[in-house]
ZAMARGU-4260 file (C-alpha; in steps of 0.2 Angstrom, whole numbers, plus 5000, padded with zeros to 4 digits):
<rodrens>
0) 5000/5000/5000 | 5015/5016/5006 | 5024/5008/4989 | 5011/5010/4978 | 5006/5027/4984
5) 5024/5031/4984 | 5025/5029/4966 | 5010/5038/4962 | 5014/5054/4970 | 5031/5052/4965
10) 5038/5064/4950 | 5053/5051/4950 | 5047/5041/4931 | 5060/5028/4935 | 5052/5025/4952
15) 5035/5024/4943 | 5043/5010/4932 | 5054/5000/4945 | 5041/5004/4961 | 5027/4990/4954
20) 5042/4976/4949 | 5047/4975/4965 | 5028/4975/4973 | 5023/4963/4962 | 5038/4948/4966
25) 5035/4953/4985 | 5015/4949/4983 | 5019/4934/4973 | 5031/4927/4986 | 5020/4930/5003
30) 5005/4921/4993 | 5018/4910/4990 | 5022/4909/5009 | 5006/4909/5014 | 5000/4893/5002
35) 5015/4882/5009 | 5010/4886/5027 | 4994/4881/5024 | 5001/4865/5016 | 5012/4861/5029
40) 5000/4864/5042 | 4989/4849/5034 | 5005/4840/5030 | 5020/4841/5037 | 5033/4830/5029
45) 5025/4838/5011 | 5042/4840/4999 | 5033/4852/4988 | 5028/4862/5002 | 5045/4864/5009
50) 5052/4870/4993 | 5038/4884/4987 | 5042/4889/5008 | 5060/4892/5004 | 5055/4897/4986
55) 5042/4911/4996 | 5054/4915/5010 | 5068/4920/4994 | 5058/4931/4988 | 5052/4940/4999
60) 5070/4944/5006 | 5073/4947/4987 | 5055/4958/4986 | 5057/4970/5000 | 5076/4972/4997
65) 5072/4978/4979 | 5060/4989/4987 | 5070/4997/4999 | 5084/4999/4985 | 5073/5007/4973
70) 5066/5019/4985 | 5086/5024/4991 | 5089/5026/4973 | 5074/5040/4972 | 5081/5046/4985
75) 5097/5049/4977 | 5090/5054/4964 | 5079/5070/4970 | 5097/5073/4980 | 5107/5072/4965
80) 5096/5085/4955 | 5097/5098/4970 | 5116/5097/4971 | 5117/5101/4950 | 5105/5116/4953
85) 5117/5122/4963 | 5131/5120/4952 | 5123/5124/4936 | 5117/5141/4944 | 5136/5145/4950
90) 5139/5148/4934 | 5126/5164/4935 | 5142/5173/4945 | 5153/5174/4929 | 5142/5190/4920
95) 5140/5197/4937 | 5144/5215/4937 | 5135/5227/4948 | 5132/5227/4968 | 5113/5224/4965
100) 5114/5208/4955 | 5126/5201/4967 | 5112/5202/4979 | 5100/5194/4967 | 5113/5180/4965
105) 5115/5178/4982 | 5095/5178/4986 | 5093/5164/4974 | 5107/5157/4979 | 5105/5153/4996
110) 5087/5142/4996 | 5096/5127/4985 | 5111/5126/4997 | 5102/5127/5014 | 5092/5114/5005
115) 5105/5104/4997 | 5115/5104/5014 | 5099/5096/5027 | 5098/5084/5012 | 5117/5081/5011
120) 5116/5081/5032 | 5101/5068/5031 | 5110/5055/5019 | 5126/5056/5028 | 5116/5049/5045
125) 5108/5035/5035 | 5124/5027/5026 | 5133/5013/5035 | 5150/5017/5028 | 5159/5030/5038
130) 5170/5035/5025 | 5156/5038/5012 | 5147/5048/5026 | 5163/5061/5031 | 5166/5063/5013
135) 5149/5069/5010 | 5149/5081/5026 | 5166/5087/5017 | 5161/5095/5004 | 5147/5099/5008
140) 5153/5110/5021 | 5165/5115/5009 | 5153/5122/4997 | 5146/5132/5013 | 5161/5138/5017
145) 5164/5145/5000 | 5149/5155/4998 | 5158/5171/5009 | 5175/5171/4998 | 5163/5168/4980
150) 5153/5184/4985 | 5172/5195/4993 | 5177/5189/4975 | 5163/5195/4965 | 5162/5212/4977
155) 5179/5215/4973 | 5178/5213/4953 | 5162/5225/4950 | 5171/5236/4964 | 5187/5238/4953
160) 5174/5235/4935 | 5164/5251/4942 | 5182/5261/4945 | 5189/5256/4929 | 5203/5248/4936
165) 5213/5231/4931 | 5201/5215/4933 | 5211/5202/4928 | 5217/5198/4946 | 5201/5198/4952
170) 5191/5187/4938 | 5204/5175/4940 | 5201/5174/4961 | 5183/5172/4955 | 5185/5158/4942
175) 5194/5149/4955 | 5182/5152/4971 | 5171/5144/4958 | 5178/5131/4950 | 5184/5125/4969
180) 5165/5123/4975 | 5160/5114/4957 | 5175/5101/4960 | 5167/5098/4980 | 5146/5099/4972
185) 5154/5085/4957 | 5162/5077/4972 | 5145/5076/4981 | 5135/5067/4965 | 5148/5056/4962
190) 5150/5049/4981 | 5130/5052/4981 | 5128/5040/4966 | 5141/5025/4973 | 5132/5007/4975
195) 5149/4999/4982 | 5149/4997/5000 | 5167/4997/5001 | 5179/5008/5011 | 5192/5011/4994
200) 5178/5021/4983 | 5192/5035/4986 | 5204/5027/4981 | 5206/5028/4962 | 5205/5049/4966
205) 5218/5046/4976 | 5231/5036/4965 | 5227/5048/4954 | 5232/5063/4966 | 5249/5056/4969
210) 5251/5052/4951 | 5249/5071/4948 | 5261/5076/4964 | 5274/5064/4960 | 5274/5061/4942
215) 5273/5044/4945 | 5260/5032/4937 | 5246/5030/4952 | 5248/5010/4956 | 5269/5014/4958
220) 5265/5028/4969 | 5252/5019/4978 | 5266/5006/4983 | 5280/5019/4984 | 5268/5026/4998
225) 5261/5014/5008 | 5272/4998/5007 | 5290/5002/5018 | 5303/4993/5005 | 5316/4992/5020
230) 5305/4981/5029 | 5301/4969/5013 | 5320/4972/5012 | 5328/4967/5029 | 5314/4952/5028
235) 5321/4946/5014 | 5339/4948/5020 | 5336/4938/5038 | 5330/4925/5025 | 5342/4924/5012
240) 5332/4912/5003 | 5338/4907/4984 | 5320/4907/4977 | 5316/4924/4982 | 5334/4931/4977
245) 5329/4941/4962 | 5314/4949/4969 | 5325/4953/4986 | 5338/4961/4976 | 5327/4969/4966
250) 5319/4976/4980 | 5334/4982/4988 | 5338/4993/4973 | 5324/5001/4971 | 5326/5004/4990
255) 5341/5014/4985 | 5336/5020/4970 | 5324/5029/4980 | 5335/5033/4993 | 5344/5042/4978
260) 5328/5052/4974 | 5323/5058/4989 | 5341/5064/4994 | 5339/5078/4981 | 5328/5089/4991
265) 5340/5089/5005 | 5351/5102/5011 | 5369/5099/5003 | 5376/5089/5020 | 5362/5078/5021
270) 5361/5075/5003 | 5381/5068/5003 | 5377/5060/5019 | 5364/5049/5011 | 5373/5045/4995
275) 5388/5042/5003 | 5379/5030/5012 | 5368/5022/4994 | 5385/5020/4991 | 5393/5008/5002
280) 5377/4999/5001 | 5382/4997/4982 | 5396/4990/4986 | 5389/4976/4996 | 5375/4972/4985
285) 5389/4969/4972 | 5399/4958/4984 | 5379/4948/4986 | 5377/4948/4966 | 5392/4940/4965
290) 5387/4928/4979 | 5372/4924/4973 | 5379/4921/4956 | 5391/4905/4963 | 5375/4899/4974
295) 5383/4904/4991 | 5369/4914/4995 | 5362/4900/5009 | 5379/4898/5016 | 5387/4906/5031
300) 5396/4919/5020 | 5379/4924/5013 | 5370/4926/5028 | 5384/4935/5036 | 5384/4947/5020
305) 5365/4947/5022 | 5367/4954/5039 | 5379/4967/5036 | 5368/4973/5023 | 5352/4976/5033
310) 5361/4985/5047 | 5367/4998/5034 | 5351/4998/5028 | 5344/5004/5045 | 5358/5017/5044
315) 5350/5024/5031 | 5334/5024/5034 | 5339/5034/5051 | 5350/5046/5042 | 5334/5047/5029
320) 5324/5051/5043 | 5336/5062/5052 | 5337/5073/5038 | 5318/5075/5033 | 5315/5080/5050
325) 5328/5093/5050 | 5318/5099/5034 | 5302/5098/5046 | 5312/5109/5059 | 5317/5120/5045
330) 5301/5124/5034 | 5290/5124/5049 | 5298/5134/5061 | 5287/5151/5057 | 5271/5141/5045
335) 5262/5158/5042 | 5273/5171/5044 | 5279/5173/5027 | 5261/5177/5022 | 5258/5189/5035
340) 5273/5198/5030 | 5267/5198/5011 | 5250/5204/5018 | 5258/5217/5028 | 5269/5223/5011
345) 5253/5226/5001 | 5244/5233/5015 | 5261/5246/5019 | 5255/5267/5014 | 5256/5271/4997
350) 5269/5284/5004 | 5283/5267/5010 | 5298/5272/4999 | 5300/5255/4987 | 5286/5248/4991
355) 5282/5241/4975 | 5301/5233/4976 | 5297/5225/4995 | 5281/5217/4990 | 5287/5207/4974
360) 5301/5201/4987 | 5290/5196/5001 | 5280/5188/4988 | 5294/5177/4980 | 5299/5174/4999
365) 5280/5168/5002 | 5282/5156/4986 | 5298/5149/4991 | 5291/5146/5008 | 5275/5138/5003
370) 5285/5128/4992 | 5298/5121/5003 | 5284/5118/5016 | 5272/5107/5005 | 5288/5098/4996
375) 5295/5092/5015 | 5276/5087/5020 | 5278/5075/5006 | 5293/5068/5011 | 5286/5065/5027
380) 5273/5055/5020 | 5286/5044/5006 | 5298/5043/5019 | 5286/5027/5023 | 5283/5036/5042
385) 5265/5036/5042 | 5254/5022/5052 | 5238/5023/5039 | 5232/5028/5022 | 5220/5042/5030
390) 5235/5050/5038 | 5247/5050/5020 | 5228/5054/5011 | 5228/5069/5025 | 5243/5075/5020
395) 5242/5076/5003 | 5226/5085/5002 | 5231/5098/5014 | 5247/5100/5003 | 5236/5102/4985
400) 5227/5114/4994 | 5239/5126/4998 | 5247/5124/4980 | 5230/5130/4977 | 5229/5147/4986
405) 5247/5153/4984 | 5241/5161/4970 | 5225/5167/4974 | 5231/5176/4990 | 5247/5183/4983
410) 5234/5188/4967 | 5222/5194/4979 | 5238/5204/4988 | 5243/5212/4974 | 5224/5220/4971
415) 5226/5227/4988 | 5245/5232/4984 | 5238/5241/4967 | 5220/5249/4975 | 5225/5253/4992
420) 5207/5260/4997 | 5197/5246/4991 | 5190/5240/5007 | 5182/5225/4995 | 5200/5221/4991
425) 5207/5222/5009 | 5193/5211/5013 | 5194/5197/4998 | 5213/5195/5003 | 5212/5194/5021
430) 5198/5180/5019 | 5209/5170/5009 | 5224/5174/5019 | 5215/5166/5035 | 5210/5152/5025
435) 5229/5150/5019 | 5236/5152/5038 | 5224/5138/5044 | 5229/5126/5032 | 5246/5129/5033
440) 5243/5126/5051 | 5233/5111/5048 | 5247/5104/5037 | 5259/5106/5050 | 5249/5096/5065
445) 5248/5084/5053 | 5266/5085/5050 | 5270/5085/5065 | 5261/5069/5072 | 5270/5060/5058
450) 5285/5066/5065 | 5297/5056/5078 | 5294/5068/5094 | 5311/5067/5100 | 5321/5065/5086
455) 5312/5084/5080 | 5317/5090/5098 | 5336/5085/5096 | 5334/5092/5078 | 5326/5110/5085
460) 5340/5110/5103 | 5354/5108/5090 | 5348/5121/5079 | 5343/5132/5095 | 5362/5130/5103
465) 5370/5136/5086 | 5361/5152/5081 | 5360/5155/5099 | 5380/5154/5099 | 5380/5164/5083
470) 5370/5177/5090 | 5381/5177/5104 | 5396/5181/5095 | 5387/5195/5086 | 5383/5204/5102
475) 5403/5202/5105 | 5406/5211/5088 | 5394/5224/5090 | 5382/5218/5079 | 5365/5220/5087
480) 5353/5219/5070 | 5363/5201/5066 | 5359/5196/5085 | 5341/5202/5083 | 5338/5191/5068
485) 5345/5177/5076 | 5336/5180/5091 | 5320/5181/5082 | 5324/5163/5073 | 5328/5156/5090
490) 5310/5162/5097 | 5303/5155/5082 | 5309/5138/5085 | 5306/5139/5104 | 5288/5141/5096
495) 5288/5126/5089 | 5297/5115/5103 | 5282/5123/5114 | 5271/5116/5101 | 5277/5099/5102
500) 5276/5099/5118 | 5259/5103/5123 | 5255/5090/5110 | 5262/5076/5121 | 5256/5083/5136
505) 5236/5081/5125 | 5242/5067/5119 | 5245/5058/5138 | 5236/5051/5150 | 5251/5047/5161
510) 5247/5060/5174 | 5267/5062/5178 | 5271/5064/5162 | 5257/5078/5158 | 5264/5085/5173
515) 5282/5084/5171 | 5281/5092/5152 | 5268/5106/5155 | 5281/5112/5169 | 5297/5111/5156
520) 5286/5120/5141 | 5281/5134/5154 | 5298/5137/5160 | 5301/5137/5140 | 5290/5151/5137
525) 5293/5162/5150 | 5311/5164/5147 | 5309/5167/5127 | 5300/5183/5132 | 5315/5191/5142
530) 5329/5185/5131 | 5317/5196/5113 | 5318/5208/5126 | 5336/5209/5132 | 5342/5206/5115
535) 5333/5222/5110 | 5341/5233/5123 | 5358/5228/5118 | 5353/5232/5100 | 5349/5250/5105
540) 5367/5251/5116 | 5378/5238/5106 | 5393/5245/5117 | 5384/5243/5134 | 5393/5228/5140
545) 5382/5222/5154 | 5365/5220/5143 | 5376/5210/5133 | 5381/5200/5146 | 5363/5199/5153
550) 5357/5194/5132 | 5369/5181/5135 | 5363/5174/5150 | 5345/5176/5146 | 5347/5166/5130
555) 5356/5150/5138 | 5340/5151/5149 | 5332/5146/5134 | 5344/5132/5130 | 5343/5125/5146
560) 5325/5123/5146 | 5323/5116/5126 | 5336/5106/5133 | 5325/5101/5147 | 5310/5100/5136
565) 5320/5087/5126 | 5325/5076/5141 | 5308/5074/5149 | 5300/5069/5132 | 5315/5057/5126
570) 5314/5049/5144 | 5295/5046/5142 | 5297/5037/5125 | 5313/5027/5129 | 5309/5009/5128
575) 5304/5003/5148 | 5318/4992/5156 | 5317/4975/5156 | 5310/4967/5171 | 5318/4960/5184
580) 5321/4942/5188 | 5311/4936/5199 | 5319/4925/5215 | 5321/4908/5213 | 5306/4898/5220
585) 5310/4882/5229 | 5294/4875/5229 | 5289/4865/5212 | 5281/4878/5201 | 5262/4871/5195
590) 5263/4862/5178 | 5250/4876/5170 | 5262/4889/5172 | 5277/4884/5166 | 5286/4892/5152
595) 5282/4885/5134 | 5293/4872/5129 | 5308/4877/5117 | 5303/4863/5105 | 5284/4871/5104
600) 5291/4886/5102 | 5302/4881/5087 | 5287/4872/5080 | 5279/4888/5078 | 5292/4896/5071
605) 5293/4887/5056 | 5291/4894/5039 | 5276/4893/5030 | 5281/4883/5016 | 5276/4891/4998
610) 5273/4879/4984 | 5283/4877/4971 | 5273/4884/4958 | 5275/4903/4957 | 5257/4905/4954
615) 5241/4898/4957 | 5223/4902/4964 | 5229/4897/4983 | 5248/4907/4983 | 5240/4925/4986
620) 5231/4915/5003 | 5248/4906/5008 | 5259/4919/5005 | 5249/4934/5017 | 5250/4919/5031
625) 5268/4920/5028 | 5269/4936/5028 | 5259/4936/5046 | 5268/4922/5050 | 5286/4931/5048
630) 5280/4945/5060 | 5275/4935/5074 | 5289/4926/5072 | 5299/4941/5076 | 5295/4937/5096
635) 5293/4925/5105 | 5278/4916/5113 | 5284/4916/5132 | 5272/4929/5142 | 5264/4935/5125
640) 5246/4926/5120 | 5247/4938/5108 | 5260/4931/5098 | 5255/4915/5102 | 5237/4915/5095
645) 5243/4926/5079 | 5255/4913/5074 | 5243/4900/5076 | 5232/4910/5067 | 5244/4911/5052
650) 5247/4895/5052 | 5228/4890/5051 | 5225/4902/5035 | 5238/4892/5026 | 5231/4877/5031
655) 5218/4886/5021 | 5227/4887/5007 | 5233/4870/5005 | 5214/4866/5005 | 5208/4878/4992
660) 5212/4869/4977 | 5203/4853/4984 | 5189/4859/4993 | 5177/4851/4979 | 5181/4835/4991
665) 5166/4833/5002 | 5180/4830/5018 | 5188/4844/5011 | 5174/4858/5010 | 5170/4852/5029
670) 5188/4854/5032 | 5186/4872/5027 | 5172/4875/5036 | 5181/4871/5050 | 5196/4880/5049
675) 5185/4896/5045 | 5175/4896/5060 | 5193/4891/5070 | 5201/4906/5062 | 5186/4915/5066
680) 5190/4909/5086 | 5209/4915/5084 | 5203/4933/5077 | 5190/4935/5093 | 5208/4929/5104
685) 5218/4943/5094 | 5202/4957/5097 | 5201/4955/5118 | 5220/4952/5119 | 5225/4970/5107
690) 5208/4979/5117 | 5215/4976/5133 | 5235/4981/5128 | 5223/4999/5120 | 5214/4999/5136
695) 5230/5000/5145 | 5238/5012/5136 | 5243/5030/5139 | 5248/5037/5124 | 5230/5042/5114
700) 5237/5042/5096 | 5242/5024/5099 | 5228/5018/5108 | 5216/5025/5094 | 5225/5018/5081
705) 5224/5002/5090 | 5208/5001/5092 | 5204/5006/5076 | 5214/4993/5068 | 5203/4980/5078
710) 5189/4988/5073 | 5190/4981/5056 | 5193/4962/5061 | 5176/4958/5068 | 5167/4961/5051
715) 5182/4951/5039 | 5183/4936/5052 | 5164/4937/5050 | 5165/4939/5029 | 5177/4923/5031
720) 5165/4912/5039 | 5152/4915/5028 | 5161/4918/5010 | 5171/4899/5016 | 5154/4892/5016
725) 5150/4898/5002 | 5165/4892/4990 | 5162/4876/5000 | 5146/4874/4993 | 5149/4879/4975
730) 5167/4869/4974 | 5166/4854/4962 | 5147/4861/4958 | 5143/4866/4940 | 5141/4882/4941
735) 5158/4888/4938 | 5157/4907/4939 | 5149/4905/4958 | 5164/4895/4960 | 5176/4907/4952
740) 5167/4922/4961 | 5167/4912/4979 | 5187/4910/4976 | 5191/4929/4971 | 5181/4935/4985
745) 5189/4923/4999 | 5208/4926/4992 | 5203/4944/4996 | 5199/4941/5012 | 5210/4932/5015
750) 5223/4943/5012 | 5215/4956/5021 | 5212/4947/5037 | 5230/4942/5037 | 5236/4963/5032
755) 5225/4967/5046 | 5231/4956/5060 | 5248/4960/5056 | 5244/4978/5059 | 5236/4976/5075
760) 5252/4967/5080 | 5261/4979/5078 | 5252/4994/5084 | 5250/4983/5102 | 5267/4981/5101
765) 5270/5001/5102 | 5256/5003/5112 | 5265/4989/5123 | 5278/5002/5128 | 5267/5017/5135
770) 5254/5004/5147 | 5250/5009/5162 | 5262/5004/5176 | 5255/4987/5183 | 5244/4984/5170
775) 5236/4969/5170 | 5235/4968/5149 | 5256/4969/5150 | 5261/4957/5135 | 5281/4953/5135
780) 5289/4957/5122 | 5304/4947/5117 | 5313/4947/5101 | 5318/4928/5097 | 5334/4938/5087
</rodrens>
């Protein structure tokens, strides 16, 4: 009855024509329902009734689902048609050129988008996907957003038409503001009109972002991003396995060769540094080559080669590291001061001697800056640093976006620069300018929690000890503007070490801690006021000995208490000290709690065996539990469920595997079955054993990455069972594409379920270090190496 009315008052002419299909199967099916009760109410054991039951049952799932579908996709629909009247009629803004039709635009302007946004607001509720739902509510606010800078851009072109000044600045701030809000309403249809459930719909947008940012093709920059070579690398090294030689070489080149890359944005020192250290790693790859070209690569040469090579592969990575986070330090010491300054340059009095000549170099200097900044947040995020896709995905938006308004605020500057008294210019600029400064700002945070804390603290005391010294030595030579300049860039980085430090205090919930580093960042702060102060006293009386002298003392204040900064963060991130032994106990020690044996601890430490075949429906299946299989590996079982569930774990996927290709035995799809709901008893071990570690620990970031990692398990051990059941059932069937489908789907899964667990091993294991002292959830982490 509500679908038939439905489609009557409906304007939707597709929902008119799919609304009655669906009624139509859901009335067949409920008579047909209703006759095989009535049936098997007079006979019980009736086949025929049992099937038209089953047959009724079907379709009625089958009947209200495509109701319920085709109603969602009116919905859409009716959504879909708002959004394009919003963008179509954006395009009314390009032959505006009076006051009085900007507020005609604006008057028709505003019902479609207080409409569209309670629409957009609505949908995002109703969706199950969280990822579809924020990306809705993006640009949705976005396009909100917008609305104030699209009508500063339009008042300040018919401002400068109606003066009959220059306009090309200003049509092309326009053209932006609008082509900006058409990308986010494009944005919405698209998201608005996906029928996949899945959390990657983003994620072709995304190859193809990095494609454009790195001039790489998408899939290679994918991997260049989100895989870390030197782990594949040094897993390949502890190895040393023949079979896997020439992708392990292989790998370790393109290792370097990126190395290579990435050392051509740094500063001169680091940049030798680096390939001085690609170089010795040539070396011994030409000393494994030639191993591996005599078959010695399994011997103990080999592996002893194998090692050295790893461990200056960890060399470089830390130097890599080292140096992008000196870049960090450098770029982001003052984020938005460059754009101030420019602002402040167009904004300076028309009677400023050369003040067209100081602008144009405030602007280069904002350029440069912008550029520098958004080039080392991309390092930060190929450097391999980053725990998750969202956080490099972060990044790389916030990075195009401020590509983006460079331009716009230093064209929207230099209308202010070239009309002086156009308060509509004034306006457009410092509305873009805020919108720059927060992003900027927002780039940083996200820099800076992809940071190492403590190695950008010993980075920033460093930098902070030499210009301080420098500016000391100034003040000896008289030279109070060099020691102001100085000063200024010590203040600055001060800023930043302040920053990072209320972060970890937010970041805490050790209590001493919080406590321990709010104290050192006050003492920070209030001793970089006095030392601006002292040093600007001695500027005015460079010869005035004693305000030197108290310069000079006031600035090692501020050493001392970075340095301080420093110690009590690196102290609350060293890793805890092992604990000690407990006495030995005389009595007999009850048989449940006695160590595991070493032999059982061996056993599980064997390699998962690959077949010899290099490919093969059932490889991609056996080669993830090998790959979970070689992290859990890396620790031993004793004191660490953990561990001991994720190899076990691992171990039963392959079993898996070895079962694919035979499960169209009837022993074998029971087998299967099995060993799905066992896995599925393995992942609810590995859920309460990471929750109680994230319960346990301190440090937020870590405990919400933790628990967002173990988020995803429930539903793919679930999708396991049930997509297991369902290969079993088509295997050795005749319907080969169900077959084929069933197999894709569970290699998938597969896959994922073993990447997942890995993840949450790891993230408990760094969550591991930052638990609550006396924590019942402690695991021991040992490494077996």
């Amino acid at each position: 009855q509500i679908g038939r009315q439905t489609a009557e008052t409906s304007d939707d002419e597709k929902l008119q024509e799919d609304m009655p299909r669906a009624l139509s199967l859901t009335e067949t099916a409920s008579k047909q329902l209703a006759e095989a009760a009535h049936s098997l109410k007079e006979n019980p054991s009736s086949v025929p009734a049992r099937k038209m039951l089953i047959t009724g049952a079907r379709g009625i799932l089958e009947g209200v689902s495509d109701l319920l579908l085709t109603f969602d996709e009116s919905e859409v629909r009716r959504i879909v048609a708002v959004c394009t009247s919003v963008l179509e009629y954006l395009s009314v803004s390009d032959v505006i050129e009076q006051m009085p039709d900007l507020a005609t635009f604006i008057q028709n302007l505003t019902p479609g988008l207080t409409g569209m946004s309670k629409l957009i607001d609505q949908r995002q509720k109703e969706l199950s996907n969280p990822v579809h739902a924020a990306k809705l509510l993006e640009h949705s606010d976005y396009v909100k957003k917008s609305v104030p800078m699209l009508i500063s851009a339009v008042k300040v072109f018919c401002s400068l038409k109606g003066a009959d000044r220059p306009t090309d600045d200003a049509v092309a701030s326009r053209k932006w503001v609008v082509e900006q809000m058409s990308d986010s309403l494009k944005e919405l249809i698209r998201i608005l009109q996906l029928t996949s459930s899945r959390d990657d719909i983003v994620q072709g947008d995304f190859e193809e972002m990095l494609a454009r940012m790195t001039g790489k093709e998408g899939k290679e920059a994918v991997e260049k991003y989100f895989r870390s070579n030197f782990q594949k690398a040094q897993a390949f090294l502890g190895r040393m396995d023949p079979a896997e030689a020439e992708a392990g070489i292989a790998l370790i080149q393109k290792t370097l060769a990126d190395a290579r890359t990435l050392a051509n944005d740094l500063e001169a020192a680091d940049r030798d540094e680096v390939l001085k250290q690609v170089s010795e790693l040539d070396r011994m790859m030409a000393e494994l080559e030639k191993l591996r070209a005599e078959g010695k690569l399994d011997t103990p040469e080999g592996r002893a080669l194998g090692k050295k090579i790893a461990a200056e592969l960890e060399k470089l990575e830390k130097i890599m590291q080292r140096a992008i986070v000196k870049r960090v330090a450098r770029d982001f010491a003052d984020p938005t001061g460059p754009a101030k300054q420019m602002a402040a340059a167009a904004l300076a009095d028309a009677s400023v001697a050369n003040r067209v000549e100081i602008f144009r170099a405030k602007a280069n200097q904002f350029r440069d800056h912008a550029e520098n900044a958004t080039r080392t947040a991309l390092q930060v995020a190929q450097s391999g640093g980053l725990a998750d896709e969202q956080a490099t995905m972060a990044i790389m938006v916030s990075s195009k976006k401020i590509q983006n308004l460079v331009p716009q605020l230093e064209g929207a500057s230099r209308m202010v620069l070239e009309n002086p008294n156009n308060e509509a210019a004034v306006e457009h600029m410092e509305m873009i300018k805020q919108e720059y400064c927060e992003e900027m700002n927002r780039l940083r945070e996200l820099v800076d929690q992809s940071t190492n804390s403590v190695e950008f603290l010993r980075v920033s005391e460093e930098s902070i000890a030499q210009e301080i010294e420098a500016a000391k030595a100034a003040a000896r030579a008289g030279d109070g503007k060099k020691a102001m300049a100085l000063t200024a860039m010590v203040a600055k980085r001060a800023k930043r070490v302040l920053d990072i430090a209320r972060a970890e205090a937010e970041n805490s919930e050790d209590p001493q801690f919080v406590e321990r580093v709010t104290t050192a960042a006050g003492h920070l702060a209030q001793s970089v006021g006095p030392m601006a102060a002292s040093c600007k006293q001695f500027a005015a009386n460079p010869k005035d000995t004693a305000l030197r002298e108290k310069f000079e003392a006031s600035a090692d204040k501020v050493s001392s208490a970075v340095t301080n900064v420093r110690t009590v963060v690196e102290e609350y991130h060293a890793p805890p000290r092992p604990p000690t032994p407990p006495p030995p106990v005389v009595e007999e020690t009850p048989e449940e709690t006695l160590p595991e044996p070493i032999e059982e601890e061996e056993a599980m430490c064997e390699l998962i065996a690959l077949p010899e075949e290099s490919s093969g429906p059932a490889l991609p299946i056996l080669e993830a539990a090998r790959d979970l299989h070689e992290e859990a590996t890396k620790w031993s079982i004793k004191d660490n469920s953990l561990i001991a569930v994720t190899r076990k774990m691992a171990q039963q996927m392959a079993e898996m595997g070895r079962l694919f290709n035979s499960s169209g035995d009837p022993q074998s799809r029971k087998e299967l079955i099995n060993l799905a709901k066992a896995i599925a008893l393995s992942t609810n071990d590995v859920i309460r054993l990471a929750k109680s570690t994230a319960e346990a620990c301190t440090d937020r970031r870590l405990k919400q990455t933790l628990l967002q990692l173990v988020d995803r398990l429930p539903t793919i051990s679930t999708q396991l069972r049930i997509i297991s059941t369902v290969k079993a059932s088509h295997s050795g069937r005749a319907d080969a594409r169900a077959d084929r489908e069933a197999s894709e789907t569970l290699v998938l899964n597969a896959q994922n379920l073993m990447k997942s667990t890995k993840e949450v091993v790891q993230a408990a294991q760094a969550a591991t270090l930052k638990l609550r002292p006396g924590s019942a959830a402690e695991l021991m982490w040992r490494r077996r190496d």
